[in-house]
C-alpha distance (Angstrom), angle and dihedral (degrees) to the residues before:
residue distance angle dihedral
X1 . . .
X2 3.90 . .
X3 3.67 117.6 .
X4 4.24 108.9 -131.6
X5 3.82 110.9 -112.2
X6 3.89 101.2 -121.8
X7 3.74 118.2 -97.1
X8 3.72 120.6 -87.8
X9 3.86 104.7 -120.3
X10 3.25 119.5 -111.2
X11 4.34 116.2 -103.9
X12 3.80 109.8 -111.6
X13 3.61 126.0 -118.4
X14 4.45 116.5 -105.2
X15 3.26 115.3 -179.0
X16 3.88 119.9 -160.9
X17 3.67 130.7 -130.7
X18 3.93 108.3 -163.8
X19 3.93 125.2 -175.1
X20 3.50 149.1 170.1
X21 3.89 135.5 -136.7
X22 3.68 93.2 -128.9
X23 3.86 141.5 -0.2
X24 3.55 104.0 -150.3
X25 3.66 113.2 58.0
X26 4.42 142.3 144.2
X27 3.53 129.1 -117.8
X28 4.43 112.7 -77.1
X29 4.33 86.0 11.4
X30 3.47 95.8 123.3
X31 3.88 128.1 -140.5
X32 4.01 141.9 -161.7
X33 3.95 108.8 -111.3
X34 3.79 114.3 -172.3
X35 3.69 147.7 -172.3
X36 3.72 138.1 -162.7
X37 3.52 133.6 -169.7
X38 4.26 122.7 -158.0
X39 3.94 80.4 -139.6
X40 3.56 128.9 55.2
X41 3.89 93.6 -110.7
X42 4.04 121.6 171.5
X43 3.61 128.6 -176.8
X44 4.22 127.9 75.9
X45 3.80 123.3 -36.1
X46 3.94 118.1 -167.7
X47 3.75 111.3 -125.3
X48 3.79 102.1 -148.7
X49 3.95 130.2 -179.7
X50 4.00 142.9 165.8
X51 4.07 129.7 -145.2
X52 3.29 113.0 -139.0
X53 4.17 93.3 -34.1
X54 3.72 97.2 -42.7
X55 3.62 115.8 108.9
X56 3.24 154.1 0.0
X57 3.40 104.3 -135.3
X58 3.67 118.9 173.8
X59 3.82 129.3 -173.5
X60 4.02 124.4 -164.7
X61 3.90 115.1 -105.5
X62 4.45 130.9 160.4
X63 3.69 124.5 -116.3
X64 4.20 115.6 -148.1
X65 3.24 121.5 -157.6
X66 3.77 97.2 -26.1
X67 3.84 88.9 -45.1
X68 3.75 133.2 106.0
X69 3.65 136.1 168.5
X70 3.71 148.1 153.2
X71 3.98 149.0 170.7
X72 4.27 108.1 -93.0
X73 3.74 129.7 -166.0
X74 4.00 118.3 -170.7
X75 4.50 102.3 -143.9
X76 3.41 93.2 -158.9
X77 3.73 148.3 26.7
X78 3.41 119.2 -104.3
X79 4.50 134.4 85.3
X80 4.05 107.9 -52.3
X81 3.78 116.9 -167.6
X82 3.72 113.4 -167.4
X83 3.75 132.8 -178.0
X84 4.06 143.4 156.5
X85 3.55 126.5 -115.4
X86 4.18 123.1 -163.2
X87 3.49 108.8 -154.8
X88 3.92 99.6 -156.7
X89 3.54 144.3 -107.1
X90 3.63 138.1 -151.9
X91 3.90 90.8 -81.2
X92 3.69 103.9 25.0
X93 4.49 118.8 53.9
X94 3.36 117.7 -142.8
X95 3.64 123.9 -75.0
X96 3.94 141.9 -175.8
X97 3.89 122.0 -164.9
X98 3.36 132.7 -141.9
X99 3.69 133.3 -62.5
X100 3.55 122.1 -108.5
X101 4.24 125.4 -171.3
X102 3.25 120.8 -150.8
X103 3.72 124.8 -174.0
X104 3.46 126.6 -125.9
X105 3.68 118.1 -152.5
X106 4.00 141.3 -170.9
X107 4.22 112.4 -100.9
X108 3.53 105.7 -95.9
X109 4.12 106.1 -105.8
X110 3.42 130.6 -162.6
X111 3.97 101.9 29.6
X112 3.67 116.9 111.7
X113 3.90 117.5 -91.6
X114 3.50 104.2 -99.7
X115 4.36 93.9 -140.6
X116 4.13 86.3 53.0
X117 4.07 82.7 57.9
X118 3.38 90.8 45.4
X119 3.22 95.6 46.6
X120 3.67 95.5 48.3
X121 3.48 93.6 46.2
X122 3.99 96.2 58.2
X123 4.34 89.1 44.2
X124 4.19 89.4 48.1
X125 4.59 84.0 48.5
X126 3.89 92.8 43.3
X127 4.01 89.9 52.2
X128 3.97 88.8 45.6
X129 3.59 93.3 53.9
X130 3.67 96.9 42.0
X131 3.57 92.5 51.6
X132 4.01 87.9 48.2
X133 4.16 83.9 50.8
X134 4.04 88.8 46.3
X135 4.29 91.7 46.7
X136 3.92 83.0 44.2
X137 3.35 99.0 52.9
X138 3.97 98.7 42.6
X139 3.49 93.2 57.3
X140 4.12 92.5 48.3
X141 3.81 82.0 61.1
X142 3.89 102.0 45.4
């Protein structure tokens, strides 16, 4: 008689829950993407994301302890889907997350640049309290 090898046991189910800091965003603004796992999974995740239909595209990225995150800039306008996707292991089955759109839009033109405002904000509050200084001081000496 042959004694049975146990049974393998079977991999667990993880499902993914994948966000974004914002869905609205410019081309270059960068954004927080992240992904969470109901188990404490570690090993690589594939990023993956289409632009306006075309794609996937995937790039490789590392899940810790159920947790993944990273830094994203959108290139060009347009409608970006992104998502994970686990691959597996022997105690965890595949998963993908959910898909989140974010929207790509145009650089705003024609509004002022908000460091010249600045700028000329802190020049035009320097000259008022110099002159308030100056008035000061003239009237010390008279």
């Amino acid at each position: 008689m042959v004694a049975a090898l146990p049974a393998a046991a079977a991999p667990q189910s993880v499902t993914l829950t994948f966000t974004s800091s914002t869905h609205t965003t410019h081309p270059v603004e960068e954004l927080t993407i992240n992904a969470t796992a109901s188990a404490p999974i570690t090993g690589p995740v594939k990023l993956r994301w289409t632009i306006n239909g075309s794609g996937p595209y995937t790039w490789d990225g590392q899940m810790t302890n159920g947790f993944f995150q990273r830094s994203w800039g959108c290139s060009s306008v347009g409608n970006w889907t992104l998502w994970v996707v686990w691959e597996g292991n022997e105690q965890y089955s595949p998963s993908e997350s959910n898909h989140v759109s974010i929207l790509v839009e145009s650089a705003p033109t024609g509004e002022p640049d908000s460091t010249l405002l600045i700028a000329a904000g802190i020049v035009v509050l320097v000259a008022i309290v110099d002159g308030v200084a100056y008035v000061s001081l003239k009237r010390k000496k008279n």
